[in-house]
C-alpha positions as CSV (number, residue, x, y, z in Angstrom):
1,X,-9.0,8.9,24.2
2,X,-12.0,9.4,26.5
3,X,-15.0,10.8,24.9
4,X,-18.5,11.5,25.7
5,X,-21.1,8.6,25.7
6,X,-20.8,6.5,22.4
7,X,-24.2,6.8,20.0
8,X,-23.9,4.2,17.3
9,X,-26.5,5.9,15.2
10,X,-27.5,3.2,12.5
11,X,-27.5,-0.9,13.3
12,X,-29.9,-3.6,13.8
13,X,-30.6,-6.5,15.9
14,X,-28.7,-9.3,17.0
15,X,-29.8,-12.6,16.7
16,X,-31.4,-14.8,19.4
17,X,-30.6,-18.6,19.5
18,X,-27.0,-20.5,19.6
19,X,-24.8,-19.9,16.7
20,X,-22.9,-23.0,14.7
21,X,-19.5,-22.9,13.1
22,X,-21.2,-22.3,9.7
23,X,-24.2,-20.1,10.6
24,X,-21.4,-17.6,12.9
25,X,-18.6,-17.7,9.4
26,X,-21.9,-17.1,7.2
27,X,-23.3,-13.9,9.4
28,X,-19.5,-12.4,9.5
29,X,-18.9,-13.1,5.7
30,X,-22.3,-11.0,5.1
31,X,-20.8,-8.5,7.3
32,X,-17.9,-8.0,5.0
33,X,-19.9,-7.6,1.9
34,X,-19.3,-11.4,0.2
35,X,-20.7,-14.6,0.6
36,X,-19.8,-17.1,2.2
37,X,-17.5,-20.1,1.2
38,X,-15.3,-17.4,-0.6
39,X,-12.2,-17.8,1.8
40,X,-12.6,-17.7,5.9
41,X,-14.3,-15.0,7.6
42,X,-12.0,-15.4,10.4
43,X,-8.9,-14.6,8.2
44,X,-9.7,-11.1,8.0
45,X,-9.0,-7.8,10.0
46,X,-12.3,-8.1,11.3
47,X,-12.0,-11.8,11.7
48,X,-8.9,-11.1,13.5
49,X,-10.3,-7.7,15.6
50,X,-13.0,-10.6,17.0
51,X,-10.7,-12.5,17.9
52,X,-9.0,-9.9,19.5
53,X,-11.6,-8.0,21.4
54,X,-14.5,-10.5,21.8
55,X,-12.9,-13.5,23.7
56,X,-12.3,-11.4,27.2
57,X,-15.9,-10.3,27.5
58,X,-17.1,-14.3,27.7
59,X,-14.0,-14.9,30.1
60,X,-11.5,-16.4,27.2
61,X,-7.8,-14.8,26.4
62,X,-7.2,-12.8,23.3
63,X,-7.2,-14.8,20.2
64,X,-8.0,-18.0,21.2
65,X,-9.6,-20.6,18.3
66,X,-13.1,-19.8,17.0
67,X,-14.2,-23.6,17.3
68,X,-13.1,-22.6,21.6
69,X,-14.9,-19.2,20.9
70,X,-18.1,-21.1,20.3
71,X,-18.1,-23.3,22.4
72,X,-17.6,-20.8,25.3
73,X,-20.7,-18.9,23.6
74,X,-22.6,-22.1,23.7
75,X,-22.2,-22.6,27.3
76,X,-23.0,-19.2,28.3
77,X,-26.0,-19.3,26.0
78,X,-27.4,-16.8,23.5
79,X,-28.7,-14.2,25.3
80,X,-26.1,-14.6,28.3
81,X,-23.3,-13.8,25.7
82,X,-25.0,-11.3,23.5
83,X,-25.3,-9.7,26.9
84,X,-21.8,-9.4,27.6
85,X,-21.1,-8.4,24.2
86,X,-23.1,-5.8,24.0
87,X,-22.2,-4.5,27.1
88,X,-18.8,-4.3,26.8
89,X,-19.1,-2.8,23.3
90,X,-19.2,0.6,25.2
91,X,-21.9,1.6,23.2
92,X,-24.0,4.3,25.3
93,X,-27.1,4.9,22.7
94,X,-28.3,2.9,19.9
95,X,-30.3,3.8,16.7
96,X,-32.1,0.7,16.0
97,X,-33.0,0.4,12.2
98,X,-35.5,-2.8,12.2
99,X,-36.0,-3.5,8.4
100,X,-33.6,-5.4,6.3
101,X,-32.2,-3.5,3.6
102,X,-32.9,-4.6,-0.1
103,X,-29.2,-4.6,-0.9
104,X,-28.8,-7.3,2.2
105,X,-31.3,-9.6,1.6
106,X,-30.5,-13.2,0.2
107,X,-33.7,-15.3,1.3
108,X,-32.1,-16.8,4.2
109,X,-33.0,-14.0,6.8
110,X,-33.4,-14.9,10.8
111,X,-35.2,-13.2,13.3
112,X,-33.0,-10.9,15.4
113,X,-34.0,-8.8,18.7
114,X,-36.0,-6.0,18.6
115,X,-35.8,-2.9,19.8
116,X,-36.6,-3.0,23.0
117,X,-34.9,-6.7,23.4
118,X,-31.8,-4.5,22.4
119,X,-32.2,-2.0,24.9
120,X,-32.5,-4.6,27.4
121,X,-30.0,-6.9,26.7
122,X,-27.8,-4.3,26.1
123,X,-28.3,-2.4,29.7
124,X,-28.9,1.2,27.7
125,X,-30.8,3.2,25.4
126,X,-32.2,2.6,21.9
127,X,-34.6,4.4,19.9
128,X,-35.9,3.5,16.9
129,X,-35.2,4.6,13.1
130,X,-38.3,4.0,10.8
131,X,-38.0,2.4,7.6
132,X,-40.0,4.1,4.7
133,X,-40.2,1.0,3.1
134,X,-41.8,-0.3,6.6
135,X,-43.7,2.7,6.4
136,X,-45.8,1.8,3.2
137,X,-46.2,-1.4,4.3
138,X,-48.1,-0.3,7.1
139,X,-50.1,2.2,5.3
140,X,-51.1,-1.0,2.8
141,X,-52.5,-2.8,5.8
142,X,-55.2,0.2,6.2
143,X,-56.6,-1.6,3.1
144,X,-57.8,1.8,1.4
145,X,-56.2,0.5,-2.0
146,X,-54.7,2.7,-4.1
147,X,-57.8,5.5,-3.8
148,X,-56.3,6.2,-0.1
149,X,-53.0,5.2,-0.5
150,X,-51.7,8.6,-0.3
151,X,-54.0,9.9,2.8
152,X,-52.8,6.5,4.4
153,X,-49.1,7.1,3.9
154,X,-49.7,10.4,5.2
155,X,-50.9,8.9,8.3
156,X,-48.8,6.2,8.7
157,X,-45.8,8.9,8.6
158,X,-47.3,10.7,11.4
159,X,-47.6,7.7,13.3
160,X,-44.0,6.5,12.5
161,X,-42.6,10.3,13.3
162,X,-44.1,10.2,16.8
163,X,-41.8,6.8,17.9
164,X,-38.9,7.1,15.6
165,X,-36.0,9.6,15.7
166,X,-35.6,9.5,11.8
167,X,-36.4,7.6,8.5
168,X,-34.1,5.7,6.5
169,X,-34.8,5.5,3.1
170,X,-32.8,2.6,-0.1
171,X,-31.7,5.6,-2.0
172,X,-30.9,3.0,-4.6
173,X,-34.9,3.3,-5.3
174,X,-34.9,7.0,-6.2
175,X,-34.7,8.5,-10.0
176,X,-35.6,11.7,-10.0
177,X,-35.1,14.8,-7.5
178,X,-38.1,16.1,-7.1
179,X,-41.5,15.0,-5.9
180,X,-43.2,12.8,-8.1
181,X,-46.4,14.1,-9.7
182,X,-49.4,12.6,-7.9
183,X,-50.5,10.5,-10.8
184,X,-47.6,8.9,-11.1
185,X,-47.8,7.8,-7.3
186,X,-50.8,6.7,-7.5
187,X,-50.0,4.5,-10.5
188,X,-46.7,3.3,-8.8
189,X,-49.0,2.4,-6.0
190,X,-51.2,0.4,-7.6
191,X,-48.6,-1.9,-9.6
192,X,-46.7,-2.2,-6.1
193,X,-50.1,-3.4,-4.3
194,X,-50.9,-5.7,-7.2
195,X,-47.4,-7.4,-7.2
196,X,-48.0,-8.5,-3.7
197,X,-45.4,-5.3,-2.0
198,X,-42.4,-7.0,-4.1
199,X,-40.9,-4.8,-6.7
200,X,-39.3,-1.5,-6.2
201,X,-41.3,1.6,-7.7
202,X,-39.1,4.8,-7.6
203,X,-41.8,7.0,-7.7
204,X,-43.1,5.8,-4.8
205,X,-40.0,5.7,-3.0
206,X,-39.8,9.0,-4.2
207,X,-43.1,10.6,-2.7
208,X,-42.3,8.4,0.8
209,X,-39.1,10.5,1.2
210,X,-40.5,14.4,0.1
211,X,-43.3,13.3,2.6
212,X,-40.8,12.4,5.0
213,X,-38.7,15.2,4.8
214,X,-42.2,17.6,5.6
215,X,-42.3,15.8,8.9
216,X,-39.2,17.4,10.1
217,X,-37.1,14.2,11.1
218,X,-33.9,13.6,9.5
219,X,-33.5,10.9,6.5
220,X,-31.1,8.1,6.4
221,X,-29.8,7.8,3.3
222,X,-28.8,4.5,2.6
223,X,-26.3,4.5,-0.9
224,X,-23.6,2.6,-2.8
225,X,-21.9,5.7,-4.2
226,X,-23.7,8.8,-3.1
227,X,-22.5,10.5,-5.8
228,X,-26.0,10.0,-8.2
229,X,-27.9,11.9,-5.2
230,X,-26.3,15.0,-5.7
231,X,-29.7,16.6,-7.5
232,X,-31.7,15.6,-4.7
233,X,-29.2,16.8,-1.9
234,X,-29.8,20.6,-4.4
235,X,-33.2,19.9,-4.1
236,X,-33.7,19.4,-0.3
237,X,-31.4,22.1,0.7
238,X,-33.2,24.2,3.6
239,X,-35.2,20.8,4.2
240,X,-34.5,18.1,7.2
241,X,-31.4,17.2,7.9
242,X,-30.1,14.1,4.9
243,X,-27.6,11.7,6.5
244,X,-25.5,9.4,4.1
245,X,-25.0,6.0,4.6
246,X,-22.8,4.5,1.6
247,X,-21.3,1.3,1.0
248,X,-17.3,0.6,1.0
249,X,-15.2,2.3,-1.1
250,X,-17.6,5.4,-0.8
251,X,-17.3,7.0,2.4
252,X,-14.9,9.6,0.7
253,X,-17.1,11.0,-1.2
254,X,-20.3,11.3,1.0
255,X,-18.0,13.2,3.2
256,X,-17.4,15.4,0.4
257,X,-20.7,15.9,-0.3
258,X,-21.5,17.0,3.7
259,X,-18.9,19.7,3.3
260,X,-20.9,21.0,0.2
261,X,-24.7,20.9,1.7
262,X,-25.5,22.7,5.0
263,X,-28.2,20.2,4.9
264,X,-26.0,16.5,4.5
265,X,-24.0,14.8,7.2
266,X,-22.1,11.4,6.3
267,X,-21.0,8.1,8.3
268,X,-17.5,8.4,9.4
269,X,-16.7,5.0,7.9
270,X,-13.9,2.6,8.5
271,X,-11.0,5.0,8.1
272,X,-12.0,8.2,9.7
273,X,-8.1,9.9,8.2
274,X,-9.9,10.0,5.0
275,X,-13.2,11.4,5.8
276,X,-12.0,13.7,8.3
277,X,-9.9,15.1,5.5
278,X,-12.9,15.7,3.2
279,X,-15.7,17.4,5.9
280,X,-15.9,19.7,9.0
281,X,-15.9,17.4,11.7
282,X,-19.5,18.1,12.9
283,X,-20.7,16.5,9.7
284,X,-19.7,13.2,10.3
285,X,-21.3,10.6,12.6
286,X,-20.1,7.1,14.4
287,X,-22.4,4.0,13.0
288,X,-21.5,0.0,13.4
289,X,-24.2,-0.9,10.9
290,X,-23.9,-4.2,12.4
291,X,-26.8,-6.7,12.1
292,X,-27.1,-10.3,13.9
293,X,-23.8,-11.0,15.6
294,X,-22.8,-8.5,18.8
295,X,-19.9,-9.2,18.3
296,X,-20.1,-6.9,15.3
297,X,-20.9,-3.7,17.8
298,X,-17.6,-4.7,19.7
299,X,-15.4,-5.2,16.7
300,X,-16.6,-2.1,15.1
301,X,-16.4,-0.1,17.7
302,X,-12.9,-1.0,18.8
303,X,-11.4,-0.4,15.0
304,X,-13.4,3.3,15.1
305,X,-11.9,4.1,18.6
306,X,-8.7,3.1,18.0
307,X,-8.6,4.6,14.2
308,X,-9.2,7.9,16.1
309,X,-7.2,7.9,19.1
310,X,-3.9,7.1,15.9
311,X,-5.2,9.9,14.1
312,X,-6.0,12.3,17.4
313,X,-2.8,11.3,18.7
314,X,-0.5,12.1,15.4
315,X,-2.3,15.4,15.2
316,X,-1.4,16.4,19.2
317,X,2.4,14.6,18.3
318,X,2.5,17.2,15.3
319,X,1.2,20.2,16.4
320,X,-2.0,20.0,14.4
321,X,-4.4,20.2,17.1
322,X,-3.8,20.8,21.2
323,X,-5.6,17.9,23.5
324,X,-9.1,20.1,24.2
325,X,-9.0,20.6,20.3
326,X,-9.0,16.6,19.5
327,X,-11.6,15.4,22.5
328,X,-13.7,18.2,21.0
329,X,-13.4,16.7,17.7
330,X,-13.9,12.9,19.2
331,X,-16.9,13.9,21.2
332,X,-18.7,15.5,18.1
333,X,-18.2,12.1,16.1
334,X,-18.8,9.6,18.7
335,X,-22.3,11.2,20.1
336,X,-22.6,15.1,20.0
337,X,-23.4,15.4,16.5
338,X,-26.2,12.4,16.7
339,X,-27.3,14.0,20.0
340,X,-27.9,17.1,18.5
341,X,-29.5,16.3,14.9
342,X,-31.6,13.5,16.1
343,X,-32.8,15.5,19.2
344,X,-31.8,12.1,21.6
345,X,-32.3,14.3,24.6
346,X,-35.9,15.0,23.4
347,X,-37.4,11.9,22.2
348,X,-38.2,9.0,24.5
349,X,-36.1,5.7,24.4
350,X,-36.6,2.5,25.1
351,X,-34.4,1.6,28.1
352,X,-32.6,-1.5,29.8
């Protein structure tokens, strides 16, 4: 089903030098939520969906070996094939989240493209979603300590709201609802300077998203089970605009929670049936999430498109909906949501 142009509105960078058997297996187990050496990556649906869809764009049939896949890769080069993967991935627009999420770190991280390496490569736009942890970081740098650690956040914020086209925030890292009382930041502040930036500090965290929220961005939530955040979604209603990000088997219920806050919108996840049973469809938004391997966008794309044109289709087959009803539906999802809460037509982009 044709839609308008494709805005993958959370992922990262891909990474930049030749990939071995391994290191490739290691990247897609992460992908899938395990380590690796638990069983092959490749004998998977997504291992099988890369197999399926990846091949053609570097000139191989459908299917063929991964040891061949590599090779192919190899000969091309890195950025020669993470060029033609990302290209062909369709994608029109990307949101470009450059931090590494707590949840996703295990001490063996790589470098991976930036933003604007991303817009290149890829031949399209990207614009950039600021981390709050990043945020702090770069309000620490000022070197106020914790006397101007608030003013600098402050600024730091304004600074980040100027570039970015919204925050994303580890809502794993949040406790209570409400703002945090500014004692208790600035006490949070100091143990999280002392410890070298290395522990969580909920309060913190806490202050980094009400003071996001004032700048008038919308806030990535990224979640396990989105459920716990139901206070704070109360508590912001009438604020920015919330977007949930949760972790497999949860996409249910943020969509649930989009249909109950004029304020929330969720990811579509994996199986768009479900969440498109549980919101209006202009609360849920397209993402890959993917991180180092471009072959991630294509695969991820491919499973949302074709997840959607099965549903779509069984809805025209049935009755449910006439054809302008479902490319209405698909354009929402795929980009005109994004478009719309994230201003993309507004805010410069970096460009290929």
């Amino acid at each position: 089903m044709h839609t308008s142009p494709l805005v993958d509105q959370h992922g990262h960078g891909v990474l930049h030098g030749d990939l071995g058997l391994g290191t490739f297996e290691r990247h897609l187990a992460a992908a899938l939520g395990g380590p690796a050496g638990t069983g092959s990556a490749y004998d998977t649906t997504t291992g099988l969906a890369l197999r399926r869809w990846c091949p053609p764009l570097l000139g191989l049939p459908p299917h063929c070996t991964a040891v061949r896949y590599l090779a192919r890769r190899r000969e091309l080069g890195a950025y020669a094939a993470s060029r033609a993967l990302l290209r062909g991935s369709g994608i029109h627009t990307y949101l470009v989240d450059p931090s590494i999420p707590g949840a996703d770190r295990d001490g063996t991280e790589e470098p991976v493209t930036a933003i604007g390496e991303l817009a290149s490569a890829a031949g399209t736009r990207a614009h950039e979603l600021a981390a709050l942890e990043a945020v702090a970081g770069e309000a620490a740098d000022r070197g106020g300590g914790v006397r101007t650690f608030a003013q600098d956040i402050a600024q730091a914020l304004h600074g980040a709201a100027r570039r970015a086209v919204a925050f994303v925030c580890d809502a794993a890292a949040l406790r209570e609802p409400g703002p945090p009382e500014p004692a208790e930041v600035r006490r949070a502040a100091g143990r999280w300077l002392a410890c070298g930036r290395r522990r969580s500090e909920p309060a913190l965290t806490g202050h980094l998203l009400w003071a996001a929220l004032a700048c008038g961005l919308p806030v990535q939530l990224r979640c396990a089970d989105p459920e716990p955040l139901v206070p704070l979604l109360r508590a912001t209603a009438g604020r920015a605009p919330l977007v949930l990000l949760p972790r497999r088997p949860h996409h249910e219920a943020a969509a649930r929670l989009a249909a109950a806050f004029p304020h929330v919108y969720a990811d579509v996840g994996p199986e768009p049936a479900v969440t498109l049973a549980r919101a209006p469809f202009g609360k849920l938004l397209f993402s890959t999430g993917a991180r180092a391997l471009p072959e991630l966008h294509v695969v991820r794309v491919r499973q949302y498109q074709r997840a959607m044109t099965r549903l779509l289709g069984e809805w025209i087959t049935q009755g449910d909906c006439s054809r302008e009803d479902a490319r209405r539906i698909a354009d929402r999802i795929s980009g005109g949501t994004a478009r719309r809460i994230y201003r993309l037509d507004e805010r410069p982009a970096q460009t290929g």
